[in-house]
N, C-alpha and C positions, 0 to 999 in steps of 0.2 A: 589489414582487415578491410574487408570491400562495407560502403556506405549503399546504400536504396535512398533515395529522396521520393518520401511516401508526401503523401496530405492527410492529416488529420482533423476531422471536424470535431469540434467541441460548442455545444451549443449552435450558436446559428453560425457561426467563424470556422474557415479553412484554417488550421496553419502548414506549411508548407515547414519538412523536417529532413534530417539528413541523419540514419540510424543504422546500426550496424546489423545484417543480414539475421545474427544471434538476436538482437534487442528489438524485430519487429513484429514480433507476436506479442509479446509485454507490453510494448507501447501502444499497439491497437488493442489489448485486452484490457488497459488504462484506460485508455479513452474512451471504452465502451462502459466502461464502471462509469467513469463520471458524467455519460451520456446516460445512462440508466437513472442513475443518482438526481440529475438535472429533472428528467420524467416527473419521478417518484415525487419530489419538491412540488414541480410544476400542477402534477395531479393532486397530490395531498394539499397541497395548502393555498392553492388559486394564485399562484403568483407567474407575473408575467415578466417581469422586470429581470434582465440577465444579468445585472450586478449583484441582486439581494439572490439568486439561485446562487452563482456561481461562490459567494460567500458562505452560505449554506453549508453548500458542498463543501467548500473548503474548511469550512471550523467542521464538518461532520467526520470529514478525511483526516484531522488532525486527532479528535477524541479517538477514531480505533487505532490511531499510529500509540499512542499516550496507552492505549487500553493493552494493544498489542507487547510494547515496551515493558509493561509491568510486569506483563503475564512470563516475557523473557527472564526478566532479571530473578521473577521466584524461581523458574524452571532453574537458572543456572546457579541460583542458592541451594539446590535439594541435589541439584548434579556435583557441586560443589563438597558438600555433604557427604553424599556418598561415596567419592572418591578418597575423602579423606578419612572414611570410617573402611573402607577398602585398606587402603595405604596403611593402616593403624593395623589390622589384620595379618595383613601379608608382615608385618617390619615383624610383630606378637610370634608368630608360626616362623621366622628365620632364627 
């Protein structure tokens, strides 16, 4: 797999990264969330300090991963479900 070595800004910091051709729209679409997100903080709530933003950010990234996570495991409880009232079915009708 060929690498790109992009730079990525995040807040007021460069970092310099090395990411595969496939993963460099993801990662610039990342960064641009958490540059959005850093904004949004910085506007809403007057804060100027980049550890208490980037903390923020981070505990705010973690409740929709947590939020995201939940929403999976019902999804795959009802998929789960289904398949087995499927299977229950089909085995009924052979």
């Amino acid at each position: 797999m060929e690498t790109l070595s992009i730079r990525l800004k995040i807040g007021t910091r460069e970092y310099p990264m090395s990411v595969t051709m496939e993963d460099e729209a993801k990662i610039r679409h990342a960064g641009k969330l958490i540059n959005d997100k850093l904004k949004k903080y910085r506007e809403e709530y007057g804060l100027d300090d980049s550890q208490d933003l980037l903390a923020m950010v981070a505990f705010d990234c973690m409740v929709e991963s947590l939020e995201s996570n939940e929403v999976n495991a019902e999804d795959s409880a009802k998929i789960q479900e289904s398949l087995t009232q499927i299977n229950t079915l089909l085995s009924d009708s052979l």
